[in-house]
C-alpha positions as CSV (number, residue, x, y, z in Angstrom):
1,X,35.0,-0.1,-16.5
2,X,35.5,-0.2,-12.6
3,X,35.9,2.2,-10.4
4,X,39.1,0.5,-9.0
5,X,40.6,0.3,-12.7
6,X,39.7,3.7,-13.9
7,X,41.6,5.6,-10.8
8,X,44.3,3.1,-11.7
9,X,44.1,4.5,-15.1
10,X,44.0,8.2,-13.9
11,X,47.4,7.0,-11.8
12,X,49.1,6.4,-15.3
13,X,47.9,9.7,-17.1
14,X,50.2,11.2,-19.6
15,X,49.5,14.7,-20.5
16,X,50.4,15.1,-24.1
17,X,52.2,18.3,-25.3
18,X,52.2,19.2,-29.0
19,X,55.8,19.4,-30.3
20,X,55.6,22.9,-31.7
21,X,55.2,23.9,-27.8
22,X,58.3,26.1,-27.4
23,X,60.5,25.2,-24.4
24,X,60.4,28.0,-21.9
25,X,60.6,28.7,-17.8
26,X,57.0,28.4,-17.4
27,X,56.6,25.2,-20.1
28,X,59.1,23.7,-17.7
29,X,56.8,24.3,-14.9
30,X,54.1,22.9,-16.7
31,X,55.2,19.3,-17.4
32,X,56.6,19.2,-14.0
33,X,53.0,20.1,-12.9
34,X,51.8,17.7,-14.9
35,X,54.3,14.7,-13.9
36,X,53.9,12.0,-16.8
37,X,54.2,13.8,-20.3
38,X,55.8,13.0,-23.8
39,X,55.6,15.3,-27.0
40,X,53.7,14.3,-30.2
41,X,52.5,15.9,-33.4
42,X,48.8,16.9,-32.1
43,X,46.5,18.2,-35.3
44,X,44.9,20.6,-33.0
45,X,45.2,22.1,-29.3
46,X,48.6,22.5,-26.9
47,X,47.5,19.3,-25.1
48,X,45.6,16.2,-25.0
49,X,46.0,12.7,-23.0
50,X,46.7,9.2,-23.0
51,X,46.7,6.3,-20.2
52,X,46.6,2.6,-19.9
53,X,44.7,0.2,-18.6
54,X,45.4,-2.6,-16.2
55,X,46.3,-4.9,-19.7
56,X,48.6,-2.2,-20.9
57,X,46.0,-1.2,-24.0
58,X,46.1,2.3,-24.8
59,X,43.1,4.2,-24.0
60,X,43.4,8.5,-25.7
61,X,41.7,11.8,-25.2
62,X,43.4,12.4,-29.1
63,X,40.7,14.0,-31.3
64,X,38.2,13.4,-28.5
65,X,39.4,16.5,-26.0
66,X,42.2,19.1,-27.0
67,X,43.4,22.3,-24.5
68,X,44.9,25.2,-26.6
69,X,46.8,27.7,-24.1
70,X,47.3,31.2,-24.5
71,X,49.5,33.2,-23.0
72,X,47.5,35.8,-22.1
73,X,44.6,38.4,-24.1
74,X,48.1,39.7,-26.7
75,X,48.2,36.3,-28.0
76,X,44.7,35.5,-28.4
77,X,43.8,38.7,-30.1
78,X,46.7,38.4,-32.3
79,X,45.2,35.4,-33.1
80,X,41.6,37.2,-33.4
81,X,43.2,39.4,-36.3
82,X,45.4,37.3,-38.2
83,X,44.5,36.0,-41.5
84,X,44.1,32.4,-42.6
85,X,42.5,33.1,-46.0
86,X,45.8,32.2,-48.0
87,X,45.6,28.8,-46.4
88,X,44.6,26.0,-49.7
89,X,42.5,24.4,-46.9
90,X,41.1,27.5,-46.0
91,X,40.4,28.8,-49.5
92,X,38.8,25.6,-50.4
93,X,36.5,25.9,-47.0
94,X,35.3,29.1,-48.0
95,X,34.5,28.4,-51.2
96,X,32.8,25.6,-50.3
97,X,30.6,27.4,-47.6
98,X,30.1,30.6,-48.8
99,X,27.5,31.1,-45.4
100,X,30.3,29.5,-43.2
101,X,33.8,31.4,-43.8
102,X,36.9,31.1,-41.5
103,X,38.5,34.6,-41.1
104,X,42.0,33.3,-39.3
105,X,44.0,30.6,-38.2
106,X,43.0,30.0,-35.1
107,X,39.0,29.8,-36.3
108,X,40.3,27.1,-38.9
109,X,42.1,24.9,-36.4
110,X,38.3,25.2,-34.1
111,X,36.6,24.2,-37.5
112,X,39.0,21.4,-37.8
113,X,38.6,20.1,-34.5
114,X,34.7,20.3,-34.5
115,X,34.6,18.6,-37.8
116,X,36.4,15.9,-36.0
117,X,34.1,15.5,-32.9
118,X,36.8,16.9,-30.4
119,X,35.9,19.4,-27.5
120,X,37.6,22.1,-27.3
121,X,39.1,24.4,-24.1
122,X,40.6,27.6,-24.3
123,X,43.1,28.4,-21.8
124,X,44.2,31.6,-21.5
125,X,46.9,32.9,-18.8
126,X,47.4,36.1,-16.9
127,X,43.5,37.2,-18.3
128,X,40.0,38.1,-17.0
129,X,36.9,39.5,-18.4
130,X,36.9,42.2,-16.8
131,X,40.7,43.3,-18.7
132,X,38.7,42.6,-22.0
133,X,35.4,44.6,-21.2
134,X,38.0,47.4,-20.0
135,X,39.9,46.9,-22.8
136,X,43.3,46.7,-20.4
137,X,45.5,44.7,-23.5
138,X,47.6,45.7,-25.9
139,X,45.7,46.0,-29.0
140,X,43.6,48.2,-30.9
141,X,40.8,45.8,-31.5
142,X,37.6,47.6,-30.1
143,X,36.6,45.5,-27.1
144,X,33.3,44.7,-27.9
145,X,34.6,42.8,-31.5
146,X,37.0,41.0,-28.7
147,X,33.6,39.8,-27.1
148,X,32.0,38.8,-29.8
149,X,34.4,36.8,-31.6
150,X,34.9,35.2,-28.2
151,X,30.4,34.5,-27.7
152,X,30.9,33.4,-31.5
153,X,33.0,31.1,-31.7
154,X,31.7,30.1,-27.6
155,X,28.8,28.9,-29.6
156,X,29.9,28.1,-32.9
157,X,32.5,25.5,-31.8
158,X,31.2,24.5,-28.1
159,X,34.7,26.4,-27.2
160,X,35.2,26.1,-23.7
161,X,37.2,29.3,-22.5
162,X,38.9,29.5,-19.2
163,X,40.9,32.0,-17.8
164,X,43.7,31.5,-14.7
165,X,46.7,32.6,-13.8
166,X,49.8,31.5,-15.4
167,X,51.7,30.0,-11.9
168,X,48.1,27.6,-12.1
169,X,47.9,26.9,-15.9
170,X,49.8,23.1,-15.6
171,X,46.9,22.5,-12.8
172,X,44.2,23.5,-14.5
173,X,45.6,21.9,-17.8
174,X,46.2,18.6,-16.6
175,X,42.5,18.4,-14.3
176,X,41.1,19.1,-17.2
177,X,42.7,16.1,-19.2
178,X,42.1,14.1,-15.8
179,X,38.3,14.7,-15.2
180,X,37.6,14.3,-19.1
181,X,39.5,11.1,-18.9
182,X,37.6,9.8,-16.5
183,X,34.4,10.6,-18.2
184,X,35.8,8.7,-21.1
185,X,36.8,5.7,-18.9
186,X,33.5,5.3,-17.6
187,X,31.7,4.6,-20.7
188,X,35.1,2.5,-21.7
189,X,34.2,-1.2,-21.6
């Protein structure tokens, strides 16, 4: 593609936002960040994106690149510790792959995701490493099974895990989307 039609693509972005995304103050603040957005049904992630090209074909970052935001370390740990194994899908998985078991939810949407060729990014609000290696959160889970999980599944599932603050989540979010949208709209022909 040209150079002149893929920043005329990046001019049309639209950021999609999963529907189960609840409607807050600071989601608000988001899709105004984000300017051209529209909710849909996404099978993994917060966030994905879509543009156009000059012909009006639809060009998507859908099961190629997916952003899930967290609201800060609570959430993600919460995450960390909560159990998927009742999950049929999940049940089935494990059995399956008895050297390869999901232990929560959140690992089982990653596994989805990676199964389907789609990267990955972790965003995560209001959070450094330094409040994780200090354990300076909420729960009892021993800081150094915080790090690992995170360097586990950093490697198991090419997770890409970014932390910022929350007034510069839409920002990051939708740069993200942009960059990796023009890295899909160069190899586009």
């Amino acid at each position: 593609m040209h150079p002149t039609e893929i920043e005329s693509c990046l001019e049309r972005l639209v950021v999609l936002t999963d529907s189960r995304e609840h409607d807050t103050e600071n989601f608000r603040r988001r899709m105004d960040e984000f300017g051209a957005w529209e909710r849909c049904k996404l099978d993994y992630g917060d966030y994905s994106a879509k543009t156009y090209r000059n012909d009006g074909a639809e060009i998507t970052l859908v099961g190629k690149v997916h952003i899930e935001r967290k609201m800060g370390l609570s959430e993600i740990i919460t995450n960390f510790c909560e159990s998927g194994k009742d999950s049929p899908a999940v049940q089935e998985w494990n059995k399956q792959n008895p050297h390869d078991k999901i232990r929560n939810r959140f690992e089982w949407e990653l596994k989805r995701a990676q199964l389907a060729g789609a990267k990955i990014y972790l965003v995560i609000e209001n959070a450094t490493w330094e409040l994780i290696y200090g354990h300076k959160y909420r729960s009892k889970m021993n800081e150094k099974a915080v790090i690992a999980t995170f360097m586990a599944y950093m490697a198991r599932y090419d997770l890409t895990v970014l932390f910022v603050n929350d007034r510069l989540a839409g920002h990051l979010i939708r740069d993200i989307l942009k960059y990796s949208m023009r890295e899909e709209l160069k190899n586009y022909e």
